[in-house]
C-alpha positions as CSV (number, residue, x, y, z in Angstrom):
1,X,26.7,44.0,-95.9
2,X,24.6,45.2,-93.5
3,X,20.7,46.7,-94.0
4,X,18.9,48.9,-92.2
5,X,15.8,48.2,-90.2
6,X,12.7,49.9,-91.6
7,X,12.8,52.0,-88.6
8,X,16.6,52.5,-89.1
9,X,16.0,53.0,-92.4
10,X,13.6,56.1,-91.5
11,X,15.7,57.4,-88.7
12,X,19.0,57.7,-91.0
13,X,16.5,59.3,-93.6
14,X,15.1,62.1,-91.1
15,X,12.1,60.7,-90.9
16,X,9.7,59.3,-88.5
17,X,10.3,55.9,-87.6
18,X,7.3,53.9,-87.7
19,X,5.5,53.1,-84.3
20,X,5.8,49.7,-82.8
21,X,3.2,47.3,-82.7
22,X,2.3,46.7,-78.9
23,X,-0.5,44.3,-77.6
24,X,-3.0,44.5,-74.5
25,X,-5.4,42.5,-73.2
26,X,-8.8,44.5,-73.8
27,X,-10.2,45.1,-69.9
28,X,-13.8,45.1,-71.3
29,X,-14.5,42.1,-73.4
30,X,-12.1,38.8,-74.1
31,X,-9.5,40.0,-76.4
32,X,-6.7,42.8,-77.0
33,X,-6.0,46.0,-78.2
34,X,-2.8,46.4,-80.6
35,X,-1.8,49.8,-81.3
36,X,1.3,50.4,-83.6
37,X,2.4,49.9,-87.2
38,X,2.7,45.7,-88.7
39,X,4.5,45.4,-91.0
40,X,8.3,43.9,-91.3
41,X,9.5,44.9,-88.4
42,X,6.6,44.0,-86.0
43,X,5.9,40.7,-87.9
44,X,7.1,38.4,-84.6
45,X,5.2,40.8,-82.2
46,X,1.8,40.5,-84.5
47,X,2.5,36.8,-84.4
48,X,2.7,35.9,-80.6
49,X,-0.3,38.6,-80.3
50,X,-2.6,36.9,-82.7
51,X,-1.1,33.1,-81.0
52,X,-2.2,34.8,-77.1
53,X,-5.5,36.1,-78.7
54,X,-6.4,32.5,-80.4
55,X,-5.7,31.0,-77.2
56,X,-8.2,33.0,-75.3
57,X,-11.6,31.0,-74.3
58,X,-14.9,31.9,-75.2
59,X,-16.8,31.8,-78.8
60,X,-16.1,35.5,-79.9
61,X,-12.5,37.0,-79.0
62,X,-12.3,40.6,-79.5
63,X,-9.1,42.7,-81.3
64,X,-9.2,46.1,-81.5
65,X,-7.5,47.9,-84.0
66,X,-8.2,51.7,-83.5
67,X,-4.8,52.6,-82.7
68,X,-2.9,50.4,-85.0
69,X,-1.7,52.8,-87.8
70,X,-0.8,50.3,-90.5
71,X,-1.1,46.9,-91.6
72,X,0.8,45.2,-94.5
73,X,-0.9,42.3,-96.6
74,X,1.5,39.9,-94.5
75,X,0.0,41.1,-91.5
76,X,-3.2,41.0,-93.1
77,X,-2.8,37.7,-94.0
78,X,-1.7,36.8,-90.5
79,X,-5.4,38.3,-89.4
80,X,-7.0,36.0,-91.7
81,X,-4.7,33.0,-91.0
82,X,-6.2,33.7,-87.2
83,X,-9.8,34.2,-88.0
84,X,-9.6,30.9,-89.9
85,X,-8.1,29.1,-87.2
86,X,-10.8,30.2,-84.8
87,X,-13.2,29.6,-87.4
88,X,-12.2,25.9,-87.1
89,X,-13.0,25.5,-83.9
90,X,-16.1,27.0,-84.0
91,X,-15.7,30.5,-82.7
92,X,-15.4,34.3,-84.0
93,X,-12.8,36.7,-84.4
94,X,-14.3,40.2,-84.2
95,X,-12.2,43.1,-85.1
96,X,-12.9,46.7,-84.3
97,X,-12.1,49.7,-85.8
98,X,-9.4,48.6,-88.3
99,X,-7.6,51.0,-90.3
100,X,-7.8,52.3,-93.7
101,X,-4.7,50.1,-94.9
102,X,-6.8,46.9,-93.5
103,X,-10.2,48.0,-95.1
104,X,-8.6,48.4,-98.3
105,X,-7.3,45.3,-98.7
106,X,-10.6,43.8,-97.5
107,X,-12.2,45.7,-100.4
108,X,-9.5,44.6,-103.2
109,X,-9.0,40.7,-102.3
110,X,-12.6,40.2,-100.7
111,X,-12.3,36.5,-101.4
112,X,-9.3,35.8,-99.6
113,X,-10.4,38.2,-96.5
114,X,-13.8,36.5,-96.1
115,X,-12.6,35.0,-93.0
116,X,-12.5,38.3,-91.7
117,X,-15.3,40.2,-89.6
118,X,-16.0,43.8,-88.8
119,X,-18.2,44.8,-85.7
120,X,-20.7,47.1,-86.8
């Protein structure tokens, strides 16, 4: 048997499929911007994103979230995963502007999203 994608899923249904997750280094500061849906379906792409922003130097690395849409609690926890890993080596993950589905999560589990931080 064969499933459906999420975004096949939707399309079959009439809906609107969900956006995909794209990543872009951040021009201003070191760091990039993803814009998109994570969930299922853009679980690999969140992955290499977050593995490319870890690997970039400095002692804050910048992600911007403004334009990402939605975030499941894997994806969350795949934010978290990263912040602790930078944590480790003595450095910050800042994120910017993260969306409502990200904030709430924050505000239900704080104890397992302490690793994350919010720029002001």
């Amino acid at each position: 048997m064969n499933t459906p994608s999420g975004a096949e899923a939707a399309a079959e249904a009439g809906a609107v499929a969900p956006a995909p997750l794209t990543a872009r280094p951040w021009q201003d500061r070191p760091g990039a911007r993803l814009s998109g849906s994570c969930d299922l379906d853009t679980r690999q792409c969140l992955s290499a994103a977050l593995g490319a922003v870890t690997a970039i130097p400095g002692p804050v690395v910048h992600l911007d979230l403004s334009a990402v849409v939605f975030l499941d609690t894997a994806a969350v926890a795949a934010l978290v995963g990263a912040a602790a890993a930078l944590s480790g080596q003595g450095r910050r993950l800042l994120l910017h502007d993260p969306p409502y589905s990200l904030r709430k999560v924050v505000e239900m589990f704080p104890d397992e999203c302490a690793a994350l931080e919010v720029a002001a």
